[in-house]
C-alpha positions as CSV (number, residue, x, y, z in Angstrom):
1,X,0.0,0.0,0.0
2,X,1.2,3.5,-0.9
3,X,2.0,5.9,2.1
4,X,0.0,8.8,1.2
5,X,0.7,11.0,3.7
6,X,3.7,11.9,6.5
7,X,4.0,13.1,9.7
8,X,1.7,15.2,10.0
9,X,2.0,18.5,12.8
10,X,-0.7,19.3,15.1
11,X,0.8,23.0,14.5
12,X,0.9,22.7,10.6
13,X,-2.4,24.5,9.8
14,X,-2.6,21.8,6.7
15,X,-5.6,19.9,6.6
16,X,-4.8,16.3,5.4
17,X,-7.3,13.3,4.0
18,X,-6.6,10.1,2.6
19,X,-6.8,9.8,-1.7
20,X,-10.4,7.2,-0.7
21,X,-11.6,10.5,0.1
22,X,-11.8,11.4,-3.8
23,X,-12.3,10.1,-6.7
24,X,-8.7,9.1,-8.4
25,X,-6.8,6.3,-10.0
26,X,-5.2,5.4,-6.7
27,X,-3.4,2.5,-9.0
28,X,-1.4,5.1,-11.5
29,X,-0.5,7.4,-8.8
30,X,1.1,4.5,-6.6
31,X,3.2,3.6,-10.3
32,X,3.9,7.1,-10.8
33,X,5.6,7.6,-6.9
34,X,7.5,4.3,-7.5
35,X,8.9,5.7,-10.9
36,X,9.8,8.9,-8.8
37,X,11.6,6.7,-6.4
38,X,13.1,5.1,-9.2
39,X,14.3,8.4,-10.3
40,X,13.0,7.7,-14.2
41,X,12.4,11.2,-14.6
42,X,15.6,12.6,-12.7
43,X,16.0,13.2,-9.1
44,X,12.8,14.5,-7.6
45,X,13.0,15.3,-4.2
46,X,9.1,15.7,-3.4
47,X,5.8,15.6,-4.7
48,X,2.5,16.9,-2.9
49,X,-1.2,16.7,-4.4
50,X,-4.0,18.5,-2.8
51,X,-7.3,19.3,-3.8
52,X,-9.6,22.1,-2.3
53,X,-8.3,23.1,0.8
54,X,-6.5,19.4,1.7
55,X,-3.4,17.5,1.5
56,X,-4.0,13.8,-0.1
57,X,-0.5,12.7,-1.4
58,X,2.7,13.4,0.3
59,X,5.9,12.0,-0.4
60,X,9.2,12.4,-0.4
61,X,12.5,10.6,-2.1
62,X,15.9,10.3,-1.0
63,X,17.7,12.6,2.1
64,X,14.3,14.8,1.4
65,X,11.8,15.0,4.8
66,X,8.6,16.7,6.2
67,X,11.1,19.0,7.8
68,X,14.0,19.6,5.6
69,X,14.2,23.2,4.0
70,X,14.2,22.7,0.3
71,X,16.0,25.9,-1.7
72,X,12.9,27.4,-4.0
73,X,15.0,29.4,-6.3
74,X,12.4,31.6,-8.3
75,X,9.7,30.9,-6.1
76,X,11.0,34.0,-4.3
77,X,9.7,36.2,-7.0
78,X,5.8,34.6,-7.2
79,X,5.8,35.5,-3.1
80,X,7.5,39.1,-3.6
81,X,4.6,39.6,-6.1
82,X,1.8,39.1,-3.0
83,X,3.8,41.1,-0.6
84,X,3.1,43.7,-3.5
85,X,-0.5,42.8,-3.6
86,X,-0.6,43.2,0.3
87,X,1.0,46.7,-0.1
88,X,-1.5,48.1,-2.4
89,X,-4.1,46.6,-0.1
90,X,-2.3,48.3,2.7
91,X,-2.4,51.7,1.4
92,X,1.0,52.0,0.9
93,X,1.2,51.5,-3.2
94,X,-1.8,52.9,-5.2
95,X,-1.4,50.6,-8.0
96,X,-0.2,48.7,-10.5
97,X,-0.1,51.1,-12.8
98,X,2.1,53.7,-10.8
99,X,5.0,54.6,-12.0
100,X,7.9,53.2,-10.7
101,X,9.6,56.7,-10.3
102,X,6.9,57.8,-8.1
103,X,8.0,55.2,-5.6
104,X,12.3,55.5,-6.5
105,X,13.0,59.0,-4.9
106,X,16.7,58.5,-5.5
107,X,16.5,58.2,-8.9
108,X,17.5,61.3,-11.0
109,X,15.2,61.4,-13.7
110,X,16.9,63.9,-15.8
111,X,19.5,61.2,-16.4
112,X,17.3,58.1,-17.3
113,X,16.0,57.3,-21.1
114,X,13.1,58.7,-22.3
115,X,10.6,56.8,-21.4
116,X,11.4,55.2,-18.0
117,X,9.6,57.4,-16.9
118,X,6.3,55.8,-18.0
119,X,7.2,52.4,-17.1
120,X,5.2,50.9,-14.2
121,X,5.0,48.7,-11.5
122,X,2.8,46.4,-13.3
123,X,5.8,46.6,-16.6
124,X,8.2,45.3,-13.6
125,X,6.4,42.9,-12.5
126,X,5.5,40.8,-15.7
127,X,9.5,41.5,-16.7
128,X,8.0,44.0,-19.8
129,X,9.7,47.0,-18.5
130,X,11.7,46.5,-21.8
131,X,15.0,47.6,-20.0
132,X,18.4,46.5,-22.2
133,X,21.7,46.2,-20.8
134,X,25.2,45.7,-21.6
135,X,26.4,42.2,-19.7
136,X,29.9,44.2,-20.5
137,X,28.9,47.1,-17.6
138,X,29.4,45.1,-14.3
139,X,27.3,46.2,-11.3
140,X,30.4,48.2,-9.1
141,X,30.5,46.9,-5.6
142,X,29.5,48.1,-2.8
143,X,26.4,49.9,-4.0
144,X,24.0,51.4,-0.9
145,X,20.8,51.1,-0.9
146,X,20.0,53.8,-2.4
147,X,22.5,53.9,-5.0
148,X,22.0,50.3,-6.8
149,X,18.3,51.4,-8.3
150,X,19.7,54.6,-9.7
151,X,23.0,52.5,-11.5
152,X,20.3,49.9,-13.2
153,X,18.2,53.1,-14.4
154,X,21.2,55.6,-15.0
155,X,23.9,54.1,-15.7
156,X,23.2,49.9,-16.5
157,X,20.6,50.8,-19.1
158,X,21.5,51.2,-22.4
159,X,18.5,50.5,-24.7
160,X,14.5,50.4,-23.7
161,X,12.5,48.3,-25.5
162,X,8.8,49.2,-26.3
163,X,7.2,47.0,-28.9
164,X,4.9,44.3,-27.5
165,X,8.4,42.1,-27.3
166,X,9.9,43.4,-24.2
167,X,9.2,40.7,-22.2
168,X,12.8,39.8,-20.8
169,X,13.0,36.9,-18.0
170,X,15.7,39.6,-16.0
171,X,17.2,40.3,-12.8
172,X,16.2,44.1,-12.9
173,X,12.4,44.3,-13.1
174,X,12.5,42.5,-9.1
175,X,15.5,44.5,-7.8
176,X,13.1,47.2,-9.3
177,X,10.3,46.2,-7.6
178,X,12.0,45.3,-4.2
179,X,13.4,48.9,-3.7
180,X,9.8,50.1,-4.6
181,X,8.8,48.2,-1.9
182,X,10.8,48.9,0.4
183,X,10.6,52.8,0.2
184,X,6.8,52.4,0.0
185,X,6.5,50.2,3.8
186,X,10.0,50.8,5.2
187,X,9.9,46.7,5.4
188,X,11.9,44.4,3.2
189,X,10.3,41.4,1.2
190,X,11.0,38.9,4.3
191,X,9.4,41.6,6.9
192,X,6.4,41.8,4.9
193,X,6.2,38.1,4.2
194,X,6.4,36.9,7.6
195,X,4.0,39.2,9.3
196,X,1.6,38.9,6.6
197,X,1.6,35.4,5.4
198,X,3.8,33.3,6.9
199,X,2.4,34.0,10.4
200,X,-0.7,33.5,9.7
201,X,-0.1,30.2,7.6
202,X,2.1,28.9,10.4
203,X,5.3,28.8,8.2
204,X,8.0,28.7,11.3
205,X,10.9,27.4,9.3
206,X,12.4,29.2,5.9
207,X,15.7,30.9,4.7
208,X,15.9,34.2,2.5
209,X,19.2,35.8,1.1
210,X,20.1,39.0,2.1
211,X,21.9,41.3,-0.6
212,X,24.6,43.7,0.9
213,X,22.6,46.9,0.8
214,X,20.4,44.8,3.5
215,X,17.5,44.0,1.3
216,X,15.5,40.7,0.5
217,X,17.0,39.1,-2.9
218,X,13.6,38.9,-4.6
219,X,15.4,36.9,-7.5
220,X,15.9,33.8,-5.8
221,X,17.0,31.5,-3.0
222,X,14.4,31.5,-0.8
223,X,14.2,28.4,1.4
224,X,10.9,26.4,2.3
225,X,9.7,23.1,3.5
226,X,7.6,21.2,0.8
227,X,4.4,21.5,2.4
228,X,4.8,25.3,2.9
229,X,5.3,25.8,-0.9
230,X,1.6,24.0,-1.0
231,X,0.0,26.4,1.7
232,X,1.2,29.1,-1.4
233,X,-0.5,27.0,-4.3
234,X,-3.8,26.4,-2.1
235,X,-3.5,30.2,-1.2
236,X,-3.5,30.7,-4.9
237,X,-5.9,28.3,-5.3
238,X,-8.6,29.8,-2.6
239,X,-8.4,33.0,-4.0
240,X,-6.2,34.5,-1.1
241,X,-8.4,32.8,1.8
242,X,-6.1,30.8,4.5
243,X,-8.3,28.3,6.9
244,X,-10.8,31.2,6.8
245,X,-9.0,34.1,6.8
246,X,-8.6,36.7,3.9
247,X,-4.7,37.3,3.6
248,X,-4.7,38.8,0.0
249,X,-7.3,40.2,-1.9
250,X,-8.8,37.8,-4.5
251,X,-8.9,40.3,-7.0
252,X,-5.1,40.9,-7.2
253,X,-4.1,37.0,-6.9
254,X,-6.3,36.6,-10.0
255,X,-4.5,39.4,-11.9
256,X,-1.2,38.5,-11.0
257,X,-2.4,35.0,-12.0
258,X,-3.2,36.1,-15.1
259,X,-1.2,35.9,-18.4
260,X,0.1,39.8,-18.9
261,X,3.4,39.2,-21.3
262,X,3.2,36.3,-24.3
263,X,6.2,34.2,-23.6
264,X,5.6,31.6,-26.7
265,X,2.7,29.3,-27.4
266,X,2.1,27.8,-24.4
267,X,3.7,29.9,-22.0
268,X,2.7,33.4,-20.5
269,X,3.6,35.5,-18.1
270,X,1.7,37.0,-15.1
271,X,2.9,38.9,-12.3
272,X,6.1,37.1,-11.4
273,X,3.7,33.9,-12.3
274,X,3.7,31.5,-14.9
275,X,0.7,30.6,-17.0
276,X,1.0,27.5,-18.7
277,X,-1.5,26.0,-20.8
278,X,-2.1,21.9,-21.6
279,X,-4.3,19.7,-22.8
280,X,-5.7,16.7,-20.7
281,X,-8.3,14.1,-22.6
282,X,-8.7,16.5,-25.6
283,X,-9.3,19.8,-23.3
284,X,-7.5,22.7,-22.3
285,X,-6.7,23.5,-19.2
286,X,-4.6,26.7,-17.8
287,X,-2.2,26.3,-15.2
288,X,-1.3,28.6,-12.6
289,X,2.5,28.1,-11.8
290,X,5.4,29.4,-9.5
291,X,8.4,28.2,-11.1
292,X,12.0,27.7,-9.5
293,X,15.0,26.9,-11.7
294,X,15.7,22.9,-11.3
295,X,12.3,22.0,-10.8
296,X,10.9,23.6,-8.0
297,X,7.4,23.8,-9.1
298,X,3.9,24.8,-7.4
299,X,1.3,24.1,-10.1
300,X,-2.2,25.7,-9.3
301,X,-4.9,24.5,-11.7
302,X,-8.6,26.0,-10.2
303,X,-10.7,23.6,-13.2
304,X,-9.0,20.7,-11.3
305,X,-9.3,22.3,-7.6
306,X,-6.2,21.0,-7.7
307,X,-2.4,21.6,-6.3
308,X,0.8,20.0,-7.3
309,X,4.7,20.4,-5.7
310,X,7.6,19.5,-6.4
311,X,10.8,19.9,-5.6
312,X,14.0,18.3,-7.0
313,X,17.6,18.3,-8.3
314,X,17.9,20.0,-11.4
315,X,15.2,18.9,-12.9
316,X,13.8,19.9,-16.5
317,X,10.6,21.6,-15.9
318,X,8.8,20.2,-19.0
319,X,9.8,16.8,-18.1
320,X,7.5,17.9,-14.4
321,X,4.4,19.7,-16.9
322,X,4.4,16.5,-19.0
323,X,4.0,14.3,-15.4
324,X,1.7,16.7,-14.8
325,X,-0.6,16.6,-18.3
326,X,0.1,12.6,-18.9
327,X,0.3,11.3,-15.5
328,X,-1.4,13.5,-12.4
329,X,-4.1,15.2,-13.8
330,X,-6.1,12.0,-15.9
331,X,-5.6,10.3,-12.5
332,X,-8.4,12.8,-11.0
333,X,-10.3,12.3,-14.2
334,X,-11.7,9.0,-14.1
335,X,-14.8,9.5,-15.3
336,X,-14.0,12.2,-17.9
């Protein structure tokens, strides 16, 4: 018999069931953790299913455990995008569609392009604020605070980008946004994270990277244990609701959920979220997902009620969608 679930905490806040509780192909899953275990599809570290609001399938593979912190890599960025959400419901951003000068006072902008000074929060944070560099102008060390902003916008930039193709996958648009951030709530992308979510989620036990200017890295390297990357999907998935409680508003986890920059023909780009799209039994289906490099994934796919984790070891992120579109999903579609 498959062990569906682990060691469980009284102090978790996850609700867990057993997969009888649903209707699935208990039988394809069970195949599908042994071929993890066999590492046929590289060296996953964890996979988690829930549906609704509750954990049905939890395993883990090799040195990985209930308790181990697992590096997220980009994942960072799809939480720094709800820490903006929870600003803008705070009070302390107007909107997405500020400009980004309006919250960068140490900026000079008579020495930025022409036209930085349109781009917007909401350009930053689907990585469309079309800013071009040269990888040839290092960033000098030691910058303050307040003096790395003004090199990326001053003196980094060489080129901006306006046609509808300035989507660039780039370390700017978050430094961007963290420094916007920071000057709008005085509190750094961990501050804001812990008092607003993970407190209230119970998530005791993470890691974030601190740059030398003493802000969050909003790029990557944020630790978290496997199940707290699924309280994140299901708070996706329940429209910003946590065992009750509203922590975001629903409105701005559907935007930011929502495809805002055309990546290619299956792939979009939301606010620091991933929009996939597959096809399951001759249907589409959109998937919400937070993506870290090596295959640290949080899939969020509301048709299904469904969310998937995993985390591994440099893992190709296709091979985990087409797990996903061949294996995961028919198994809750029995009788489809």
């Amino acid at each position: 018999m498959l062990v569906w679930t682990t060691g469980g905490r009284a102090d978790d806040g996850l609700k867990v069931a057993d997969l009888d509780s649903v209707k699935c192909d208990r039988k394809a899953l069970s195949q599908l953790v042994t071929k993890l275990k066999d590492e046929e599809f590289g060296k996953v570290c964890s996979l988690l299913i829930a549906k609704g609001d509750t954990l049905l399938l939890e395993k883990y593979f090799g040195e990985a455990n209930v308790d181990k912190l697992h590096p997220s890599r980009s994942h960072t960025k799809s939480l720094t995008s709800y820490v903006v959400g929870k600003a803008i419901e705070l009070g302390k951003i107007k909107s997405v569609d500020d400009p980004i000068l309006k919250y960068l006072p140490e900026v000079d902008a008579s020495k930025v392009l022409p036209g930085v000074d349109k781009i917007t929060i909401k350009d930053c944070l689907s990585m469309s604020a079309g800013l071009r560099g040269s990888k040839k102008n290092k960033q000098p060390k030691g910058l303050k605070k307040n003096e790395l902003v003004p090199w990326i916008l001053e003196d980094w930039t060489e080129e901006l980008v306006k046609e509808e193709s300035r989507f660039s996958y780039s370390y700017s648009d978050p430094i961007i946004i963290s420094h916007v951030l920071f000057n709008a709530t005085g509190k750094t992308i961990e501050e804001m994270a812990a008092e607003h979510f993970f407190k209230p989620m119970g998530i005791k036990k993470y890691k974030f990277r601190t740059f030398g200017n003493g802000l969050t890295n909003p790029i990557d390297n944020m630790e978290l244990c496997s199940r707290d990357l699924l309280k994140l999907g299901l708070l996706t998935l329940n429209g910003g609701t946590w065992n009750g409680k509203q922590l975001l508003n629903k409105a701005y986890i559907d935007d930011a959920t929502t495809a805002h920059a055309t990546v290619n023909r299956m792939e979009s780009y939301g606010y620091f979220w991933w929009v996939n799209r597959i096809k399951v039994k001759g249907k589409n289906y959109e998937v919400k997902t937070a993506f870290g490099a090596g295959g640290q994934m949080i899939y969020v796919v509301p048709e299904f009620d469904i969310v998937v984790v995993f985390t591994a070891e440099k893992e190709d992120k296709r091979k985990l969608l087409t797990l996903l579109n061949d294996n995961i999903f028919p198994s809750f579609l029995m009788n489809e």
